[in-house]
Gaussian input, Z-matrix of N, CA and C with variables (Angstrom, degrees):
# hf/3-21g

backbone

0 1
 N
 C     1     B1
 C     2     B2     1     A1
 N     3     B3     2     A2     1     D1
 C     4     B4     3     A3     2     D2
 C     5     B5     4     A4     3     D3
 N     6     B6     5     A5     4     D4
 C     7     B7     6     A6     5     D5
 C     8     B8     7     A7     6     D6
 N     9     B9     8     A8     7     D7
 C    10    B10     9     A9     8     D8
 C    11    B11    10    A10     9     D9
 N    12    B12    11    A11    10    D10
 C    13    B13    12    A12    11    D11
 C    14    B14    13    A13    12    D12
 N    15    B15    14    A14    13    D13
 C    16    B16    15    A15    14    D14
 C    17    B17    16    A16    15    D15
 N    18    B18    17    A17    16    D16
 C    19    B19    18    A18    17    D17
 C    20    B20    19    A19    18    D18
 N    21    B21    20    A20    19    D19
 C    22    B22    21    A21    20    D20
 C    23    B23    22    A22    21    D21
 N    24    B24    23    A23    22    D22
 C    25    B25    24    A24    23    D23
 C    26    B26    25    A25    24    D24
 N    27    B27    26    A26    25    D25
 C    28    B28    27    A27    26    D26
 C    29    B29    28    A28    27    D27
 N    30    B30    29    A29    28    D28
 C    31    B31    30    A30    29    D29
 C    32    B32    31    A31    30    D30
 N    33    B33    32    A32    31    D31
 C    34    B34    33    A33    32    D32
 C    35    B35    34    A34    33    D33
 N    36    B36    35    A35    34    D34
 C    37    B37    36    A36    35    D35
 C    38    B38    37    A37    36    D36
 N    39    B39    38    A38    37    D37
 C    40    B40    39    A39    38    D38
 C    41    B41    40    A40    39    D39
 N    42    B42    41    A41    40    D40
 C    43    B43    42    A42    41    D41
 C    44    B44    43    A43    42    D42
 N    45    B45    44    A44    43    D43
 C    46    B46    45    A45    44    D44
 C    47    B47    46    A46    45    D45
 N    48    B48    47    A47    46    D46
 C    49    B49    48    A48    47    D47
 C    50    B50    49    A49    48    D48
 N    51    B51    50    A50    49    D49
 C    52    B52    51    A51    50    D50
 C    53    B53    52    A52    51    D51
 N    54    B54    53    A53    52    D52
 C    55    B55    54    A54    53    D53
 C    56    B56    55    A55    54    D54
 N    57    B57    56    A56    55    D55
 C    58    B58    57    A57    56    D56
 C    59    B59    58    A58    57    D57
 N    60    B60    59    A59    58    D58
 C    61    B61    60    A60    59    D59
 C    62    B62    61    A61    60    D60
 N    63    B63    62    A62    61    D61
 C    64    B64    63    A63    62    D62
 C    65    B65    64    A64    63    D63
 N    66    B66    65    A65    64    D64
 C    67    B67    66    A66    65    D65
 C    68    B68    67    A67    66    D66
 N    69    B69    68    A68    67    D67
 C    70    B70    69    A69    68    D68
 C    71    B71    70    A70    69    D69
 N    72    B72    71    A71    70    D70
 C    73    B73    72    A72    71    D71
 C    74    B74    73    A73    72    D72
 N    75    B75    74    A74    73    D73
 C    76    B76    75    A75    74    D74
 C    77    B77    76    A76    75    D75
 N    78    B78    77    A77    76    D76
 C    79    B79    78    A78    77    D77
 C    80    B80    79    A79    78    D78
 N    81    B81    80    A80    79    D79
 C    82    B82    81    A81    80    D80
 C    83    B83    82    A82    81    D81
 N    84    B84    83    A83    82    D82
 C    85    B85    84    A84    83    D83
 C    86    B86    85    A85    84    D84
 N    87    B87    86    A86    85    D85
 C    88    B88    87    A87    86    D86
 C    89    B89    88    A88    87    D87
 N    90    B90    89    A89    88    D88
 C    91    B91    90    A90    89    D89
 C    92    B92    91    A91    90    D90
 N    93    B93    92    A92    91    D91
 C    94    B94    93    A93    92    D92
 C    95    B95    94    A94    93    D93
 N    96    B96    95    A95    94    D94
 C    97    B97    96    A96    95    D95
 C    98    B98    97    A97    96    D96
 N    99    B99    98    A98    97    D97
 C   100   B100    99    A99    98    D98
 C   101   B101   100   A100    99    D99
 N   102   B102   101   A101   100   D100
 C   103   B103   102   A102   101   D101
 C   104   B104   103   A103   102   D102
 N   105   B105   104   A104   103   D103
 C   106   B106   105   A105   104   D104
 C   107   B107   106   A106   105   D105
 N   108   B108   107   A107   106   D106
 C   109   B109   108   A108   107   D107
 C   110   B110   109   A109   108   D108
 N   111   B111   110   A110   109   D109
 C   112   B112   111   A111   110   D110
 C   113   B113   112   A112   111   D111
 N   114   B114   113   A113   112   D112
 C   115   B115   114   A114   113   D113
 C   116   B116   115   A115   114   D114
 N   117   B117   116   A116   115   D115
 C   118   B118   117   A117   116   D116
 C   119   B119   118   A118   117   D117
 N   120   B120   119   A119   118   D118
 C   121   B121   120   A120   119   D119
 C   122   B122   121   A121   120   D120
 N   123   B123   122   A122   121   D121
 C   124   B124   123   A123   122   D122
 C   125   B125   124   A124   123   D123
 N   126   B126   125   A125   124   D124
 C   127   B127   126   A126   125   D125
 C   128   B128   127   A127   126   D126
 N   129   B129   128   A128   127   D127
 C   130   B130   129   A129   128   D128
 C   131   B131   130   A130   129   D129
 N   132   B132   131   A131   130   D130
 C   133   B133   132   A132   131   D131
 C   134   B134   133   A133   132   D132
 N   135   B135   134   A134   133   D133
 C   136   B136   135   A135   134   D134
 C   137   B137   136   A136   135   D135
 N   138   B138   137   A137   136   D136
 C   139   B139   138   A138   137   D137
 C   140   B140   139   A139   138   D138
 N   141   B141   140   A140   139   D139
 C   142   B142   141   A141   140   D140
 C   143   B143   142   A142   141   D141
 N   144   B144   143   A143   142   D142
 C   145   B145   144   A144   143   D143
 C   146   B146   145   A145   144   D144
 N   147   B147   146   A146   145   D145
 C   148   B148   147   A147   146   D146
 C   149   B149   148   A148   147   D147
 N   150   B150   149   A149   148   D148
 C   151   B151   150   A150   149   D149
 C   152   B152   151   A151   150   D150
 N   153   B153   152   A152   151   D151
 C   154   B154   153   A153   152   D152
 C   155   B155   154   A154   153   D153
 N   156   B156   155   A155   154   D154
 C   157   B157   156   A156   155   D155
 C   158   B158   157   A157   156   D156
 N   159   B159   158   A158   157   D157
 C   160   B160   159   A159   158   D158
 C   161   B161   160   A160   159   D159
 N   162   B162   161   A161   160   D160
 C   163   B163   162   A162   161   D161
 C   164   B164   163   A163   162   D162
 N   165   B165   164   A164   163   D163
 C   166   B166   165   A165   164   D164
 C   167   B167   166   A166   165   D165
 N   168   B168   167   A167   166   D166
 C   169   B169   168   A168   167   D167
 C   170   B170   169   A169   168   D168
 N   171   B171   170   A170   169   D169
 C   172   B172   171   A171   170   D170
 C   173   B173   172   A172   171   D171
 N   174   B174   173   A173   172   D172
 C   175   B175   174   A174   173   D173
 C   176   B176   175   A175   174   D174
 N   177   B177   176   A176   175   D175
 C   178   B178   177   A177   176   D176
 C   179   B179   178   A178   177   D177
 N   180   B180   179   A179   178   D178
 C   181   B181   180   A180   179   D179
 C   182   B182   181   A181   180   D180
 N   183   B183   182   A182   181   D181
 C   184   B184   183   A183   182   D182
 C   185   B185   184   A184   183   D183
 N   186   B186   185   A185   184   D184
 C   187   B187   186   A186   185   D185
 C   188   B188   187   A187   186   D186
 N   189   B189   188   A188   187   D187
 C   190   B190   189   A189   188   D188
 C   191   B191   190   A190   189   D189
 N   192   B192   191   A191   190   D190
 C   193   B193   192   A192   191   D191
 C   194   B194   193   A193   192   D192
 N   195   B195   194   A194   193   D193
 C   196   B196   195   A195   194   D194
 C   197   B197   196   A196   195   D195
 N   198   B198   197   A197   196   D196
 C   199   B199   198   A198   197   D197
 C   200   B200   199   A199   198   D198
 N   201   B201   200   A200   199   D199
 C   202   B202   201   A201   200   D200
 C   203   B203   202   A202   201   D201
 N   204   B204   203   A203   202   D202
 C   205   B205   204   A204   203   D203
 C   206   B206   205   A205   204   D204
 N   207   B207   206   A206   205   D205
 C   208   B208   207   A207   206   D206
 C   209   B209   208   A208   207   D207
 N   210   B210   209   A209   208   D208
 C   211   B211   210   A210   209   D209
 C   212   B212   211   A211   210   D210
 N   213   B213   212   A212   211   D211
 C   214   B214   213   A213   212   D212
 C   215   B215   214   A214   213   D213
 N   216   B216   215   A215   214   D214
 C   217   B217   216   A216   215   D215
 C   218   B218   217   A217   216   D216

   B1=1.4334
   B2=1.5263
   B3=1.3054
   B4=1.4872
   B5=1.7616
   B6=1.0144
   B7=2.0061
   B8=1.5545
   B9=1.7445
   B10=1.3186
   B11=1.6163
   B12=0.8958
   B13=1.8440
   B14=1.7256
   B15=1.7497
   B16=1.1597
   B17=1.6569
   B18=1.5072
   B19=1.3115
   B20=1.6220
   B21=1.1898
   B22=1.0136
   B23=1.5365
   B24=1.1710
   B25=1.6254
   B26=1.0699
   B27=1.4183
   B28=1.7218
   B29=1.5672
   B30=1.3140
   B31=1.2975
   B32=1.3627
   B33=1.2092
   B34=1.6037
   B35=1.2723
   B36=1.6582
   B37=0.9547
   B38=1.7036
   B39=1.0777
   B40=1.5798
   B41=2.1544
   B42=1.5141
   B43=1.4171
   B44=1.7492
   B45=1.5080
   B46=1.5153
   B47=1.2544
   B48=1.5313
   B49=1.4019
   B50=1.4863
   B51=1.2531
   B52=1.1374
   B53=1.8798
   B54=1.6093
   B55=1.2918
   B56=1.8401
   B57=1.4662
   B58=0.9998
   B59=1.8656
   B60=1.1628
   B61=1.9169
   B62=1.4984
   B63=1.2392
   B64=1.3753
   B65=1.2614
   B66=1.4247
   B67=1.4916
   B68=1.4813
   B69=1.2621
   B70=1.4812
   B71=1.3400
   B72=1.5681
   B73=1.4918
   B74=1.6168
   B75=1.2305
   B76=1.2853
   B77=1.5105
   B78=1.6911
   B79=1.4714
   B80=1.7500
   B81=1.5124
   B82=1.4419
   B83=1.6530
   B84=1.4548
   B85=1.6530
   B86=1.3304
   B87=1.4842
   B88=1.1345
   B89=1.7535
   B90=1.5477
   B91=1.4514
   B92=1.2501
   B93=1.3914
   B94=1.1738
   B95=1.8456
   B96=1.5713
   B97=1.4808
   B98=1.3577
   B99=1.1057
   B100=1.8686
   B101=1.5476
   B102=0.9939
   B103=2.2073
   B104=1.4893
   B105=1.7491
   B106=1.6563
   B107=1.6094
   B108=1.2236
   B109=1.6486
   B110=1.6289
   B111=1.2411
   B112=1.2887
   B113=1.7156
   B114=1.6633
   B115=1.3252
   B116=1.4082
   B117=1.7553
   B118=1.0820
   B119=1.2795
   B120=1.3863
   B121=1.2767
   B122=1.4932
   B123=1.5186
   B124=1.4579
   B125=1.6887
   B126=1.2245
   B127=1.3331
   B128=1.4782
   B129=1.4258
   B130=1.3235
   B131=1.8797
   B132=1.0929
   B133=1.5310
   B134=1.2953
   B135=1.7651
   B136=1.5741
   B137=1.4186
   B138=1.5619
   B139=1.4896
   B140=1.6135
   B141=1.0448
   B142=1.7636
   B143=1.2847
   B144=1.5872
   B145=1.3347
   B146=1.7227
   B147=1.3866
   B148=1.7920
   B149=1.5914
   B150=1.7716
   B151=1.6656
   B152=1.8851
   B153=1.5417
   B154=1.2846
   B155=1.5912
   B156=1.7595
   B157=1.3364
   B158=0.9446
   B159=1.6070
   B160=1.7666
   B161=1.8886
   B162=1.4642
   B163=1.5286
   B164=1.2409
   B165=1.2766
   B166=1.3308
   B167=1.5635
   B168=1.7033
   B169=0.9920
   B170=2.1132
   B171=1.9657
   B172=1.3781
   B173=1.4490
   B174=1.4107
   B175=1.6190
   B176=1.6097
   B177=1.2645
   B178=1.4670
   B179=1.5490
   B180=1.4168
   B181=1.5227
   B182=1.8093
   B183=1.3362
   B184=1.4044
   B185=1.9403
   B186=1.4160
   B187=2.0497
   B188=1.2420
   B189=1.3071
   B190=1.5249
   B191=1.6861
   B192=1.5574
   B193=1.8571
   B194=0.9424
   B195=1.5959
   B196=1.3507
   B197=1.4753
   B198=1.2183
   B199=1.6951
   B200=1.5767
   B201=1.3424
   B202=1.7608
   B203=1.6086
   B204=1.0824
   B205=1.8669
   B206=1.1757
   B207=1.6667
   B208=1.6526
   B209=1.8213
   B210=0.9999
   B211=1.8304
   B212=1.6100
   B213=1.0665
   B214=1.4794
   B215=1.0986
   B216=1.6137
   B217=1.5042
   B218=0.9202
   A1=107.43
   A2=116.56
   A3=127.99
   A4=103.59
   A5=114.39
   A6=120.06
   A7=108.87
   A8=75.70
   A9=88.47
   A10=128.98
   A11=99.26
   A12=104.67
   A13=100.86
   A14=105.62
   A15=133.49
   A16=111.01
   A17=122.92
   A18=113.83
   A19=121.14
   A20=133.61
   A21=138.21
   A22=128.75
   A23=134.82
   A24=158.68
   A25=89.11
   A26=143.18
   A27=107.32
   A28=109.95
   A29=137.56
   A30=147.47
   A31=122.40
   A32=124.06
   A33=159.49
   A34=106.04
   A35=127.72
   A36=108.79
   A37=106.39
   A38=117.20
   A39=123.74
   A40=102.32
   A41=88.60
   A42=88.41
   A43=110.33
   A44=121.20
   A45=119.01
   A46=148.25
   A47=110.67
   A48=94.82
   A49=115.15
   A50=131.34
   A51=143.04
   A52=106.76
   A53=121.28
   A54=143.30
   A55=106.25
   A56=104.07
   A57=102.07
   A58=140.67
   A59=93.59
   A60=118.56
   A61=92.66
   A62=124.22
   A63=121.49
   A64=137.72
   A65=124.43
   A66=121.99
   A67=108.82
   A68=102.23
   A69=132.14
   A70=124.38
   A71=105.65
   A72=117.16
   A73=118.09
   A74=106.64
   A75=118.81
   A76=134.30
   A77=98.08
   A78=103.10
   A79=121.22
   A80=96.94
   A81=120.35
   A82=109.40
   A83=125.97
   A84=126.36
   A85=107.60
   A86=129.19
   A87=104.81
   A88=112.50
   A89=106.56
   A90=93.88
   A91=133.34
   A92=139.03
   A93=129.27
   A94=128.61
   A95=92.28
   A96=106.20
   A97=103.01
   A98=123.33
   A99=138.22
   A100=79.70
   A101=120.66
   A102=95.29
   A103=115.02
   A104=103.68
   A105=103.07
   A106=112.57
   A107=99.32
   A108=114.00
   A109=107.08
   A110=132.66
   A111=105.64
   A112=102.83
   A113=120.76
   A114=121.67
   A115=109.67
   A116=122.04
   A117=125.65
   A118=104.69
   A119=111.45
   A120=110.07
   A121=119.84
   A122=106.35
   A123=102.60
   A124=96.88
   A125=135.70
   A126=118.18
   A127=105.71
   A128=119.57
   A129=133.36
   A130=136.97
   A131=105.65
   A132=112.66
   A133=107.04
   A134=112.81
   A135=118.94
   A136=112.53
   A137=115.25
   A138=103.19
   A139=88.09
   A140=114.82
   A141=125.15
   A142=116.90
   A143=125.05
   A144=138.13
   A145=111.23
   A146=85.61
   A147=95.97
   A148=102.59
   A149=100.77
   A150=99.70
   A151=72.90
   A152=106.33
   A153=148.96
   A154=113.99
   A155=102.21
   A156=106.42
   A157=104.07
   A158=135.66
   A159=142.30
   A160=104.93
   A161=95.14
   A162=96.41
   A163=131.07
   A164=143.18
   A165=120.72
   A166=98.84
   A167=136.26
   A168=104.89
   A169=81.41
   A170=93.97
   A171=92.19
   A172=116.25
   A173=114.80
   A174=114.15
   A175=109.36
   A176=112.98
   A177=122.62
   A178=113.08
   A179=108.13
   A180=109.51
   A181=97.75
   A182=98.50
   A183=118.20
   A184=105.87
   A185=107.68
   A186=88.99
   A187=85.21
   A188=105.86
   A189=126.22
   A190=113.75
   A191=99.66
   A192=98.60
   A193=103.68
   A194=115.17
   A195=114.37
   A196=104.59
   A197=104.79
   A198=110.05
   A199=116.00
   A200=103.75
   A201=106.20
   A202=90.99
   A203=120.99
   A204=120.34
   A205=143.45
   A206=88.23
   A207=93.23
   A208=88.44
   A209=122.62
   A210=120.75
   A211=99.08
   A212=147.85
   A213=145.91
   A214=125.49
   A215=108.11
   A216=112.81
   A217=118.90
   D1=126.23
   D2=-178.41
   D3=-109.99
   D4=120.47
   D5=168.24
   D6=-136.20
   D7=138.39
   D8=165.72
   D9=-126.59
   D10=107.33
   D11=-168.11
   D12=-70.17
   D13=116.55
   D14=-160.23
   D15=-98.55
   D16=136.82
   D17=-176.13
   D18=-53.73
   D19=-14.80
   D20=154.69
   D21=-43.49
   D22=-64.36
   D23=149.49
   D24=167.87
   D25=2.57
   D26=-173.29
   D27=-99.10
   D28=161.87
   D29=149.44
   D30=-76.15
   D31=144.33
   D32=169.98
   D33=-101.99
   D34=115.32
   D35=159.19
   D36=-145.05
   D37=151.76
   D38=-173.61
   D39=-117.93
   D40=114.40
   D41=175.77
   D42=-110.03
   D43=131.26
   D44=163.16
   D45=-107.29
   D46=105.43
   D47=-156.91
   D48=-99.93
   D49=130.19
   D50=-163.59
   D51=-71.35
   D52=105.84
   D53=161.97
   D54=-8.41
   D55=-71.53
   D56=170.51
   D57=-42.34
   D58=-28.71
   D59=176.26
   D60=-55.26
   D61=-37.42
   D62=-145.65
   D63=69.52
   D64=31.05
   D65=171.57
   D66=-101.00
   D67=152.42
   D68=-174.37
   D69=-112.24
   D70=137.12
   D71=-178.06
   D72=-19.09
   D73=-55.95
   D74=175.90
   D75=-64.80
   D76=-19.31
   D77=-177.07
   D78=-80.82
   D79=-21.16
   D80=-166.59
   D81=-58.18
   D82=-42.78
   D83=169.35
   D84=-45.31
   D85=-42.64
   D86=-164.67
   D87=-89.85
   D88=-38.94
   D89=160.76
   D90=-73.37
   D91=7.95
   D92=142.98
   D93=-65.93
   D94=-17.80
   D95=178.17
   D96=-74.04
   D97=-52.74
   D98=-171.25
   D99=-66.76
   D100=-76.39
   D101=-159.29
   D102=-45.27
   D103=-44.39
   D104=166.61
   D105=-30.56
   D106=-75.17
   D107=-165.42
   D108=-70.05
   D109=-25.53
   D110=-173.73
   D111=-121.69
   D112=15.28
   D113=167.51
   D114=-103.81
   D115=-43.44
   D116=-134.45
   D117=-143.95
   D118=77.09
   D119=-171.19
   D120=-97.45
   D121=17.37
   D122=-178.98
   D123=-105.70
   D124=-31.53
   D125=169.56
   D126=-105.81
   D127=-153.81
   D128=-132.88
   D129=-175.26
   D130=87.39
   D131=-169.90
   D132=-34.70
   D133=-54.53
   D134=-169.37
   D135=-68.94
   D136=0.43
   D137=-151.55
   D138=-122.54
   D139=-3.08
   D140=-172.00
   D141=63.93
   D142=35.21
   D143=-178.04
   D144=-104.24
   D145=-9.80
   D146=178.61
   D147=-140.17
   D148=132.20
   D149=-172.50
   D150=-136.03
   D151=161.77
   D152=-145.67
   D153=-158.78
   D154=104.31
   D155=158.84
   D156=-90.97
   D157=158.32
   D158=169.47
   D159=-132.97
   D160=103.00
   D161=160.41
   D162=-80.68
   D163=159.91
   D164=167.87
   D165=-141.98
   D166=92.66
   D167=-172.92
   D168=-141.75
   D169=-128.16
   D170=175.84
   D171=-170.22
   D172=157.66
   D173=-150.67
   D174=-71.59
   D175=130.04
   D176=178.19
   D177=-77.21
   D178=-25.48
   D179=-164.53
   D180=150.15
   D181=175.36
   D182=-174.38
   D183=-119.29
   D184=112.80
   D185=-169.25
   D186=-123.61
   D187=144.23
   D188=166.82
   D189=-129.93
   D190=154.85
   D191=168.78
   D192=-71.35
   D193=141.96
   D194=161.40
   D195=-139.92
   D196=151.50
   D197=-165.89
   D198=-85.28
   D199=138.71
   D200=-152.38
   D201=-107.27
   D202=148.28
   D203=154.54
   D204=-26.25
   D205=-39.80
   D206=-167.40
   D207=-104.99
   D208=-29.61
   D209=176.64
   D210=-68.85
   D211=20.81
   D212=-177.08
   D213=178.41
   D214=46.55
   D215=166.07
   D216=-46.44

């Protein structure tokens, strides 16, 4: 779960759940409700102070820069 607490009061937050875990389209309302209620108790799904992206996919790999020879003579 990634948030970002916005100058407004409300939160942004993007949660991803990995395919493999096994969760389903359908399961996602209620655990976004449970992080509401048991992370974030200063804003609010019902109140539109808390909005929620939900991915559901799966990890390709891990990439980083890494410094090449000829980019850093």
């Amino acid at each position: 779960m990634d948030l970002h607490y916005l100058a407004n009061g409300t939160v942004s937050g993007t949660v991803i759940l990995l395919k493999e875990s096994g969760w389903k389209q359908e399961d996602v309302p209620s655990l976004l409700a449970s992080l509401d209620e048991d992370f974030l108790p200063d804003v609010d799904l019902a109140q539109g102070t808390l909005t929620y992206t939900a991915v559901l996919g799966e990890v390709l790999g891990n990439y980083e820069a890494t410094p090449t020879p000829e980019a850093n003579p």
